[in-house]
Backbone as a printed PyTorch tensor [residue, N CA C, xyz], in Angstrom:
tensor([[[ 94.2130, 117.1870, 113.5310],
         [ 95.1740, 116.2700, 114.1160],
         [ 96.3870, 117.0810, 114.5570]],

        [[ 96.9110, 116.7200, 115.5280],
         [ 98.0520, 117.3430, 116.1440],
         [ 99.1260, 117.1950, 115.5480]],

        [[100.1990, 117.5990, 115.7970],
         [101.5220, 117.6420, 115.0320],
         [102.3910, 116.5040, 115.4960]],

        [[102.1070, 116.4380, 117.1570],
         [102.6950, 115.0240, 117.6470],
         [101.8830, 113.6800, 116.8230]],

        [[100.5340, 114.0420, 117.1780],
         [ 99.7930, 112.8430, 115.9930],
         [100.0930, 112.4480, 114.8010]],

        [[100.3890, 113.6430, 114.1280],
         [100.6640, 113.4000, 112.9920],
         [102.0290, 112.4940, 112.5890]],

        [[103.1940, 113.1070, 113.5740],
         [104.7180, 112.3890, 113.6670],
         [104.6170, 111.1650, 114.2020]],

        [[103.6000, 110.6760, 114.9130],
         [103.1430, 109.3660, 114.9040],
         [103.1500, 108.4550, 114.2910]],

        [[101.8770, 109.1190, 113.4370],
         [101.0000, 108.0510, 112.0530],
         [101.9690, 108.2630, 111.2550]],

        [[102.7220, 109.2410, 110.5380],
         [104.0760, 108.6490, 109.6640],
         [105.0910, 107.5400, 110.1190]],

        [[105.6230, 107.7150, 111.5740],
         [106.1060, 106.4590, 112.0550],
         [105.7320, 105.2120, 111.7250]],

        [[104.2560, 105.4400, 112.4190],
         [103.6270, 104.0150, 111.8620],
         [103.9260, 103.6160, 110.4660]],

        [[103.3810, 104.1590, 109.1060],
         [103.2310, 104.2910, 108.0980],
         [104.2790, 103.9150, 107.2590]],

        [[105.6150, 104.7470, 107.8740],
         [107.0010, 104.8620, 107.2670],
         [107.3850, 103.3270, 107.4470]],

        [[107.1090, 102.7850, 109.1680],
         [107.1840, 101.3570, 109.5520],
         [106.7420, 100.3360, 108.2020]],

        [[106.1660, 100.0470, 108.1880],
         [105.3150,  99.3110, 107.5590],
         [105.3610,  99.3540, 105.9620]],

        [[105.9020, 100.4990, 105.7450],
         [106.1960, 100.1150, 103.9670],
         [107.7740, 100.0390, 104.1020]],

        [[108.8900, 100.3220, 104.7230],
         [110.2530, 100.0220, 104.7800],
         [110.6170,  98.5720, 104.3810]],

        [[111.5020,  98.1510, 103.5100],
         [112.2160,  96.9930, 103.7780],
         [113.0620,  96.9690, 104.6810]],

        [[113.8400,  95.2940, 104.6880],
         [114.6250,  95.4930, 106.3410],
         [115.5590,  95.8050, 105.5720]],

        [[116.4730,  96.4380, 106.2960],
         [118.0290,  97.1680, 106.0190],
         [117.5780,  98.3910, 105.5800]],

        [[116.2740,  98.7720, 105.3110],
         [116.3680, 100.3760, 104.4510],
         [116.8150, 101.6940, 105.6780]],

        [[117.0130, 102.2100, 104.9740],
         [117.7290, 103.6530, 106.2580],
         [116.7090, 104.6510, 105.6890]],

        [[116.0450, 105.5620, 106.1700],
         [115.4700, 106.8610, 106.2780],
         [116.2610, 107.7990, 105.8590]],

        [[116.4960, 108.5660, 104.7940],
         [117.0430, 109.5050, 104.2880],
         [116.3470, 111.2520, 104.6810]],

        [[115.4580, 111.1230, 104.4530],
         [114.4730, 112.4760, 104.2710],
         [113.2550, 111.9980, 104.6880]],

        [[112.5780, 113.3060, 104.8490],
         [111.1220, 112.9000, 105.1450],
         [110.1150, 114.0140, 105.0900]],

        [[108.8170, 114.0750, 104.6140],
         [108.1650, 115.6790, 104.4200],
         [106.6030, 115.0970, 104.2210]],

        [[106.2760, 116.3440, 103.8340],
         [104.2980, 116.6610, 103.9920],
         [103.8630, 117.1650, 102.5880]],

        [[103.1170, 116.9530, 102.1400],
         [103.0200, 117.7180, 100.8710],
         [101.8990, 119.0620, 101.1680]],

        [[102.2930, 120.1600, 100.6590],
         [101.8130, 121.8680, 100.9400],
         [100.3170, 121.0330, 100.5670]],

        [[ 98.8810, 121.5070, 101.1280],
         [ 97.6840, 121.5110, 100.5500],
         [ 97.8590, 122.4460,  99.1750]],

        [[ 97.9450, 123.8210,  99.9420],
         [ 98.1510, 124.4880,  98.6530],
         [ 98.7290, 124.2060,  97.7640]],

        [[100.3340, 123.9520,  97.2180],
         [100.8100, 123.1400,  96.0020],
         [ 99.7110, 121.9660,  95.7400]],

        [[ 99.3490, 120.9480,  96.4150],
         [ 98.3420, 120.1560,  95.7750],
         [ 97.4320, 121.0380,  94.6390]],

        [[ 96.6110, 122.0100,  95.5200],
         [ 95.6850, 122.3760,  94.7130],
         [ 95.9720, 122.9910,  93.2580]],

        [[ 97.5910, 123.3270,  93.5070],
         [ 97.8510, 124.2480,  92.1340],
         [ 98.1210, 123.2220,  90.8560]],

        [[ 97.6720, 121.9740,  91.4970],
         [ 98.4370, 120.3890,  90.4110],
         [ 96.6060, 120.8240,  89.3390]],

        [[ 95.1490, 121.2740,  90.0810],
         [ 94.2350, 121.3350,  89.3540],
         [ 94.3060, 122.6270,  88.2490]],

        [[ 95.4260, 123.5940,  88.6170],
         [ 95.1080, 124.5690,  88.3450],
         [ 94.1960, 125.8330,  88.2220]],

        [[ 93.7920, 126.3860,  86.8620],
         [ 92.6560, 127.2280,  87.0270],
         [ 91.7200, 126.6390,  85.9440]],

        [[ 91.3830, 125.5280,  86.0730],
         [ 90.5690, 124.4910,  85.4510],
         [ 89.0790, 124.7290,  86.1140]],

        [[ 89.1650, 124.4590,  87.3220],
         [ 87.4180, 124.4020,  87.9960],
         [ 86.9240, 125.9010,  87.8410]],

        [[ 87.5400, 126.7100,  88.2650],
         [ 86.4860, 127.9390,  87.7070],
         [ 85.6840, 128.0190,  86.3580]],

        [[ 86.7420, 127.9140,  85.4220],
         [ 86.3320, 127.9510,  83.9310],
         [ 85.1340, 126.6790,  84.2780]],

        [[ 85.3520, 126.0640,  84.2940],
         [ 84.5600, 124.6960,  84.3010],
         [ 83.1630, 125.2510,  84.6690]],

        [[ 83.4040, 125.5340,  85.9850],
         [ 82.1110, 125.2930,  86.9840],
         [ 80.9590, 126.8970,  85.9710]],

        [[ 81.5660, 127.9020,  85.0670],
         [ 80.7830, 128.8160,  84.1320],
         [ 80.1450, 128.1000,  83.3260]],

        [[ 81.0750, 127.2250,  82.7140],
         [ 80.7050, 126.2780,  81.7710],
         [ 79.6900, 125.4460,  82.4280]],

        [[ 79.8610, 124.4370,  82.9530],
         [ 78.7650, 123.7240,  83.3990],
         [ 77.2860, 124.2320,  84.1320]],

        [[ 77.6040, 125.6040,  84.4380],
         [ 76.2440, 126.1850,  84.8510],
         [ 75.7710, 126.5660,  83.7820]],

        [[ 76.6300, 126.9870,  82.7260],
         [ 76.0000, 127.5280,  81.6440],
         [ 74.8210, 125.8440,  80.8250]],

        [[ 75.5360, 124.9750,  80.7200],
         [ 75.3440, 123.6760,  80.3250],
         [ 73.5930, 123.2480,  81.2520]],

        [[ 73.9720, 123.6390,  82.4150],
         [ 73.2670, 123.1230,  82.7810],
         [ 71.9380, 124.1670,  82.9590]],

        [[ 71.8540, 124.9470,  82.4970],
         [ 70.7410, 126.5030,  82.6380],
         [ 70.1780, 125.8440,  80.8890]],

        [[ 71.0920, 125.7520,  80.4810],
         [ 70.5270, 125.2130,  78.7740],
         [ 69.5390, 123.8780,  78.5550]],

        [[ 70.4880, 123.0450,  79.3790],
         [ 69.8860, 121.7380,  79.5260],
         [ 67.9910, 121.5760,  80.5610]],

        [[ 68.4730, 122.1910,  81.2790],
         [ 67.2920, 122.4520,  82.4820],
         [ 66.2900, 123.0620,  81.5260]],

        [[ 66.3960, 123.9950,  80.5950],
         [ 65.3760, 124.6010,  80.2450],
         [ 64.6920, 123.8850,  79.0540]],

        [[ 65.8620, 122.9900,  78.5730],
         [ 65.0780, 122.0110,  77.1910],
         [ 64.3450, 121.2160,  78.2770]],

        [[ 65.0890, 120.3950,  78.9760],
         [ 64.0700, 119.2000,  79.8840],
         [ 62.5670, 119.7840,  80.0090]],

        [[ 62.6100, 121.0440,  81.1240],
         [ 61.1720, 121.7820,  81.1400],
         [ 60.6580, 122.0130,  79.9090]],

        [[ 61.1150, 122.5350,  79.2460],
         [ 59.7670, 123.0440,  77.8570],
         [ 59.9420, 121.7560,  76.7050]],

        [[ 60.5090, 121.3160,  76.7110],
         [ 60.7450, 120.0300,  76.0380],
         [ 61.2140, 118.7280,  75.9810]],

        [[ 60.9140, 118.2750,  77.2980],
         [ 60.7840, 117.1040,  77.7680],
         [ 61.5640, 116.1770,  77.5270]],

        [[ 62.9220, 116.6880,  77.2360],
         [ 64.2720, 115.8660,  77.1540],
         [ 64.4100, 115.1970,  78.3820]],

        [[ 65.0500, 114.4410,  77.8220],
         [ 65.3920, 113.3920,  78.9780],
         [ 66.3000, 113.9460,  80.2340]],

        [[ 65.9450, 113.9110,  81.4020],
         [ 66.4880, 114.4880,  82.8560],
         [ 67.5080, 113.3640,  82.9780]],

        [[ 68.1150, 112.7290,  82.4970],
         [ 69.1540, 111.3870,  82.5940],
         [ 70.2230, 112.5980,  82.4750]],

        [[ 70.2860, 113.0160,  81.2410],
         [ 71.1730, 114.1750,  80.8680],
         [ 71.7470, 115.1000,  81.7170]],

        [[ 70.8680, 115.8210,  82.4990],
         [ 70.9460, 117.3020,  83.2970],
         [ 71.3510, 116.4070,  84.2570]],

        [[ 71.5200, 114.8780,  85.2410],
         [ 71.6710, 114.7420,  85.9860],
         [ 73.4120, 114.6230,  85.8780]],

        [[ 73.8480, 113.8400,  84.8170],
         [ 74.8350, 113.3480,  84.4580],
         [ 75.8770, 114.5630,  84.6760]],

        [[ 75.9110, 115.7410,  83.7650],
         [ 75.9690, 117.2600,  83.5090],
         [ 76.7500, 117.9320,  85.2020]],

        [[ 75.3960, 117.3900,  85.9010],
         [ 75.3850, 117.9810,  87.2360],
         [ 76.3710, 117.2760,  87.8250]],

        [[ 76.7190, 115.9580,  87.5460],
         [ 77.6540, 114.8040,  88.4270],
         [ 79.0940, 115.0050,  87.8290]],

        [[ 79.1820, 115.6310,  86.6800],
         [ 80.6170, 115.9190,  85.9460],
         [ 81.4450, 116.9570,  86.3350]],

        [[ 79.9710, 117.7860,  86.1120],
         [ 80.1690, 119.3340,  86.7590],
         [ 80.6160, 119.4360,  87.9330]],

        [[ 80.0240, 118.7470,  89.1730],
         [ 80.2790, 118.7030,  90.5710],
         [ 82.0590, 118.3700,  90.8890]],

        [[ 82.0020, 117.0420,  90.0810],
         [ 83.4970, 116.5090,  90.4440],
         [ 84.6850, 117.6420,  89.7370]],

        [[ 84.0600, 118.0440,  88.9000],
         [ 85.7340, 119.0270,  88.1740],
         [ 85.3240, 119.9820,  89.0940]],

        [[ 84.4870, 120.7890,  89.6150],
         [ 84.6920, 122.2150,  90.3510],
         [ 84.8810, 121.6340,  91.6270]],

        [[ 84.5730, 120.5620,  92.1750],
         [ 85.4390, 120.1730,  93.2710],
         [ 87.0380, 119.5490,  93.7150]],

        [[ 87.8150, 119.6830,  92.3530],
         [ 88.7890, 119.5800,  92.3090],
         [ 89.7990, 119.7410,  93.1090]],

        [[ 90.1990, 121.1700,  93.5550],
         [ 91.0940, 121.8990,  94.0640],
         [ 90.9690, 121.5430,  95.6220]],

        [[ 89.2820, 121.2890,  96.1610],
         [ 89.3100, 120.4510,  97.2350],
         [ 89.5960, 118.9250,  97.8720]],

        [[ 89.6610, 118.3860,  96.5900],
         [ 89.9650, 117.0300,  96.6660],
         [ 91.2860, 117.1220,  96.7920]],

        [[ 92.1320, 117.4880,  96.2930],
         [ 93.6100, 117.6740,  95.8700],
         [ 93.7880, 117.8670,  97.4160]],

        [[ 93.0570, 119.0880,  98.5860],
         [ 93.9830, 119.9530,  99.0870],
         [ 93.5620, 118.3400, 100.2480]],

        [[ 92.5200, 117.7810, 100.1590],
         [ 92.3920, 116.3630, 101.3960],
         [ 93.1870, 115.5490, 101.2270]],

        [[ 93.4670, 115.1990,  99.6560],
         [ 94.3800, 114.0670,  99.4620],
         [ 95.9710, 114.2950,  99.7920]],

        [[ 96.4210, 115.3950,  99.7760],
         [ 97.8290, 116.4740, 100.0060],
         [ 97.6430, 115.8110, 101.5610]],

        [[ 96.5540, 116.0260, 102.5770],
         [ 96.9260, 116.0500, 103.7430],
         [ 96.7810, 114.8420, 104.4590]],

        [[ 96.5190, 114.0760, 103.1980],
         [ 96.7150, 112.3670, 103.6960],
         [ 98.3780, 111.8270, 103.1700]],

        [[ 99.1850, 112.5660, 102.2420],
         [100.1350, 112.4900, 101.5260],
         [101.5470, 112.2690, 102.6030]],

        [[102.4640, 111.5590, 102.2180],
         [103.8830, 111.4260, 103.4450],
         [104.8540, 111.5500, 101.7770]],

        [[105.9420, 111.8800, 102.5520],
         [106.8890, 111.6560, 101.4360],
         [107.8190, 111.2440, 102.4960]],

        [[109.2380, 110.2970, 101.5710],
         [109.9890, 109.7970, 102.3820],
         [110.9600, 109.5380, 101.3280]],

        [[112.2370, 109.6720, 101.5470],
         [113.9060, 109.1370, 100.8640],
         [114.6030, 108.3160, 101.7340]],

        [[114.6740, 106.9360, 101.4710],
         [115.3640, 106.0770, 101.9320],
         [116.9570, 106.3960, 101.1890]],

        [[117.7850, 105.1620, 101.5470],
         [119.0520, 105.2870, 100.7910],
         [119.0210, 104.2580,  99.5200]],

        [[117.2730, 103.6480,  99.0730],
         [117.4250, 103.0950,  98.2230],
         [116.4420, 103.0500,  97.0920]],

        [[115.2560, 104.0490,  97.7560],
         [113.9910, 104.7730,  97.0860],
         [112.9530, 106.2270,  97.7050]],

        [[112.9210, 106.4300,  96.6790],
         [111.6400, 107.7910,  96.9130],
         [110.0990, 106.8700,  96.9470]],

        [[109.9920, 107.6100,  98.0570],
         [107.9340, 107.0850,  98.6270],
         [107.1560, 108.0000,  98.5470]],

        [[105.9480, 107.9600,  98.3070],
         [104.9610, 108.2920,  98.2630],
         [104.0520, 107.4770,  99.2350]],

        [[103.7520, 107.9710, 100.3490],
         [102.8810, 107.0370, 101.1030],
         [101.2920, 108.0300, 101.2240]],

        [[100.6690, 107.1220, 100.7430],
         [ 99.2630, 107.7380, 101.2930],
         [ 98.3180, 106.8120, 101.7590]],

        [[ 97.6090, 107.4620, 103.3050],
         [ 96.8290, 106.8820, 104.3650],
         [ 95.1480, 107.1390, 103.9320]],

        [[ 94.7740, 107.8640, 102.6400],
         [ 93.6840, 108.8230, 102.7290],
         [ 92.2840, 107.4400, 103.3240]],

        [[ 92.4040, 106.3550, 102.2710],
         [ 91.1560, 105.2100, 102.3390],
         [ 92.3800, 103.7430, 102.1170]],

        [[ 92.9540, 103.8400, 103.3350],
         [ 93.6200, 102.5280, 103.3540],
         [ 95.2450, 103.0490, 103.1330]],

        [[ 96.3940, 102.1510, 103.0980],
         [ 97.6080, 102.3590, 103.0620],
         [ 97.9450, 102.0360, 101.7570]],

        [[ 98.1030, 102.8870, 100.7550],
         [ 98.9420, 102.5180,  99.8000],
         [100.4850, 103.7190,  99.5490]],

        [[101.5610, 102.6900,  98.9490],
         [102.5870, 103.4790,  98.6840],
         [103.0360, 103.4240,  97.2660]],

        [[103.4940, 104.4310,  97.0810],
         [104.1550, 104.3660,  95.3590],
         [105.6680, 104.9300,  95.2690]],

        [[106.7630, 103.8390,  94.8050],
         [107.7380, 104.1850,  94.7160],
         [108.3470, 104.9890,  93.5150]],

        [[108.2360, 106.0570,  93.7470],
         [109.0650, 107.1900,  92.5470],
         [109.8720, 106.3910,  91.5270]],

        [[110.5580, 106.6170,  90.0570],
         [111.6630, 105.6370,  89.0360],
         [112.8950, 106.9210,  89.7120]],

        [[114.1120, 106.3000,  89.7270],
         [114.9730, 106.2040,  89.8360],
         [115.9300, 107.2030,  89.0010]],

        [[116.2710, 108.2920,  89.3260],
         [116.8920, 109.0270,  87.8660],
         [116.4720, 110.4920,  88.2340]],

        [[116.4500, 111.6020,  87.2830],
         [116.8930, 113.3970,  87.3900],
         [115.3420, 113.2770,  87.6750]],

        [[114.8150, 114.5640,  88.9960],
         [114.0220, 115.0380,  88.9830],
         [114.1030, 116.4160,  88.8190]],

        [[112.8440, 116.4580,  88.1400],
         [112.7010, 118.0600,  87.6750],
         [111.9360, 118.9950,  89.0820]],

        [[112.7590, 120.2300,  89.3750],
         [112.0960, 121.2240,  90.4820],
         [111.8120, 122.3210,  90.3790]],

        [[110.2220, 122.2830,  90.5750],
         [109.3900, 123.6560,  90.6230],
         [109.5170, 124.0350,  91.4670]],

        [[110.3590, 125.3530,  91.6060],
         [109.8450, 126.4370,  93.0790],
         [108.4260, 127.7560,  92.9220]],

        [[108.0420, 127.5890,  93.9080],
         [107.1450, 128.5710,  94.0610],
         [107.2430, 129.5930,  94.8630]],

        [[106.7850, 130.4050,  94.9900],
         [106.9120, 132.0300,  95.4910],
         [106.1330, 131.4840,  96.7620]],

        [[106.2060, 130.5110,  97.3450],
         [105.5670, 130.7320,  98.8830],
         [107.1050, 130.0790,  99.3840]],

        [[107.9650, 129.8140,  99.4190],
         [109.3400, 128.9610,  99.6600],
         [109.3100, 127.6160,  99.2670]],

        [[108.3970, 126.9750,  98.6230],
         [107.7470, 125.2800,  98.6370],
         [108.6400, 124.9220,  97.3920]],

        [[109.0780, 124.1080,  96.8370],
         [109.1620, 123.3480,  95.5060],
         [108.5030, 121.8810,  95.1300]],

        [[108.3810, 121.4470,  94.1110],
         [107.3870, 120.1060,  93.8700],
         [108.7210, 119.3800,  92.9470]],

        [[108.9990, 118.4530,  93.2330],
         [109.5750, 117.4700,  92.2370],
         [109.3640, 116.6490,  91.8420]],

        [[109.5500, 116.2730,  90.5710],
         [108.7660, 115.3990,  89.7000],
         [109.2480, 114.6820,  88.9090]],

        [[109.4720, 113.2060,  88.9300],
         [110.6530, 112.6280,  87.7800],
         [110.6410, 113.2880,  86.5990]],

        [[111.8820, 113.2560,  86.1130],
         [112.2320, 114.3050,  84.4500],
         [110.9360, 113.7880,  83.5190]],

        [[110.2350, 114.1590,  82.9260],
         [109.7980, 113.6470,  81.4590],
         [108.4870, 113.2710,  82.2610]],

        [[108.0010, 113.2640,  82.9770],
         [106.5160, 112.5920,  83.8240],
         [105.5780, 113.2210,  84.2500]],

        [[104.2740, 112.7700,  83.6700],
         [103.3210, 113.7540,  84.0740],
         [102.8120, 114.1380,  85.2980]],

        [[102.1300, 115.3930,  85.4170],
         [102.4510, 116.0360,  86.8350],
         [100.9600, 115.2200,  87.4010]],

        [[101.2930, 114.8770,  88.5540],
         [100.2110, 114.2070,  89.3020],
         [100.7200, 114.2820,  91.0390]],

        [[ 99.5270, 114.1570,  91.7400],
         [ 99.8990, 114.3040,  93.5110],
         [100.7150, 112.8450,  93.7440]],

        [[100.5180, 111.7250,  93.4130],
         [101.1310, 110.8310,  93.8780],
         [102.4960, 110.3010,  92.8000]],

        [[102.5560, 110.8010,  91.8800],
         [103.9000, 111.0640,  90.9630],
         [105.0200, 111.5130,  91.1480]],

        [[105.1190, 112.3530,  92.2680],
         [106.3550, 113.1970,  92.8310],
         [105.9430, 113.4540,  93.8770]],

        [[107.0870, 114.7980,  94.3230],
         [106.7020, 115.6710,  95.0200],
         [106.1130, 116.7670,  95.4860]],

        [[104.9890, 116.7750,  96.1880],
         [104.4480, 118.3850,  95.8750],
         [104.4590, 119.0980,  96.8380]],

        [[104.4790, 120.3360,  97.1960],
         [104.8240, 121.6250,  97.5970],
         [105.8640, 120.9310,  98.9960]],

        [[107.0400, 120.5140,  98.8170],
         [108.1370, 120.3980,  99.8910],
         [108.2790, 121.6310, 100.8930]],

        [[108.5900, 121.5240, 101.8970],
         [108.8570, 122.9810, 102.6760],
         [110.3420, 123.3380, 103.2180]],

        [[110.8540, 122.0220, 102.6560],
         [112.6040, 122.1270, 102.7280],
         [113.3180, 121.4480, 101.2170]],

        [[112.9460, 122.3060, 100.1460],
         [113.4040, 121.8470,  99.1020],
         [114.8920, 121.0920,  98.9070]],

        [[115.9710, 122.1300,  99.2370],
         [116.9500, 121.6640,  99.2170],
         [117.4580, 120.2560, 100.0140]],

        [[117.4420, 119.9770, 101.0740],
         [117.1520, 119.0880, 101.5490],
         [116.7680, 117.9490, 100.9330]],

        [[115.4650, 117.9570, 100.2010],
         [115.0270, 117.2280,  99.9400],
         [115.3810, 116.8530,  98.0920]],

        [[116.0700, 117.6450,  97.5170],
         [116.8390, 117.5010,  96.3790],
         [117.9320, 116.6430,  96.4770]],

        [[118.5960, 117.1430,  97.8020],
         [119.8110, 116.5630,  98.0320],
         [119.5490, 114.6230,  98.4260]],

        [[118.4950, 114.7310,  98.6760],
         [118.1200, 113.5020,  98.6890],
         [117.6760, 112.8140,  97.6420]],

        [[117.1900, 113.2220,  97.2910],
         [116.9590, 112.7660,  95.7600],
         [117.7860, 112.6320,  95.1900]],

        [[118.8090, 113.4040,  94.7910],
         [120.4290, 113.5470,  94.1610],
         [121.2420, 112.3320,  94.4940]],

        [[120.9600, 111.8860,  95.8000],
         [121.4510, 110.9780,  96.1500],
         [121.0490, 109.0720,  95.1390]],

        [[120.0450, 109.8020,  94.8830],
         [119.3240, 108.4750,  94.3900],
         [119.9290, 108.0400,  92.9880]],

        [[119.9510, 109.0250,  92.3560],
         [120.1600, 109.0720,  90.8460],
         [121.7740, 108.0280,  90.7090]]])
């Protein structure tokens, strides 16, 4: 999608979850990459593990006729945690962020329009060594639609936030 496209479909988007009187404060994209770093280094370990799981399992089924319900299940657990870091980096690029003068948004387009309004109060800011920071209400667990993730104009977008508190 193009960049004009894209400044589009936030228009649209931004439209449509605003109340009347709200003013536009800020506005941003969330990094794919910061998304992916919300999985961490979880799916590698995983995906050893689950091959290992599943080389064990595969070989009882064959020589001993355990139930294949198992190895399938294994395989469907396995799949979704080592696909992690890719899910994260699609859902990041369905992700809008937005600061009105009377709330923090979370808008995401990925399978339909939903928005989630940030609580009100100190956010905590991670910077990262690519220039990005993620903010995240104080005390709250880290999740893509919980805050902010990988901003590309932090300050900016603090200062907006700052505003909120």
């Amino acid at each position: 999608m193009s960049e004009e496209a894209d400044e589009a479909a936030f228009a649209y988007l931004i439209e449509r979850v605003m109340q009347p009187g709200e003013r536009l404060v800020w506005t941003g994209r969330a990094s794919p990459h910061a998304a992916a770093r919300v999985a961490g280094g979880f799916p590698p370990v995983a995906a050893l593990v689950a091959i290992g799981v599943l080389l064990w399992l595969g070989t009882k089924a064959v020589m001993h006729g355990e139930p294949l319900w198992l190895l399938v299940a294994v395989l469907l657990v396995g799949t979704w945690v080592v696909t992690t870091p890719w899910r994260h980096r699609w859902r990041a690029h369905h992700l809008y962020y937005a600061v009105t003068d009377r709330r923090a948004l979370v808008i995401e387009h990925g399978f339909g329009l939903h928005h989630h309004v940030l609580p009100k109060g100190p956010f905590e800011r991670e910077n990262f060594a690519d220039g990005t920071a993620s903010f995240q209400p104080k005390g709250d667990v880290a999740s893509l639609t919980g805050g902010f993730w990988g901003v590309h104009d932090p300050d900016a977008c603090g200062a907006a936030l700052a505003r909120l508190e």
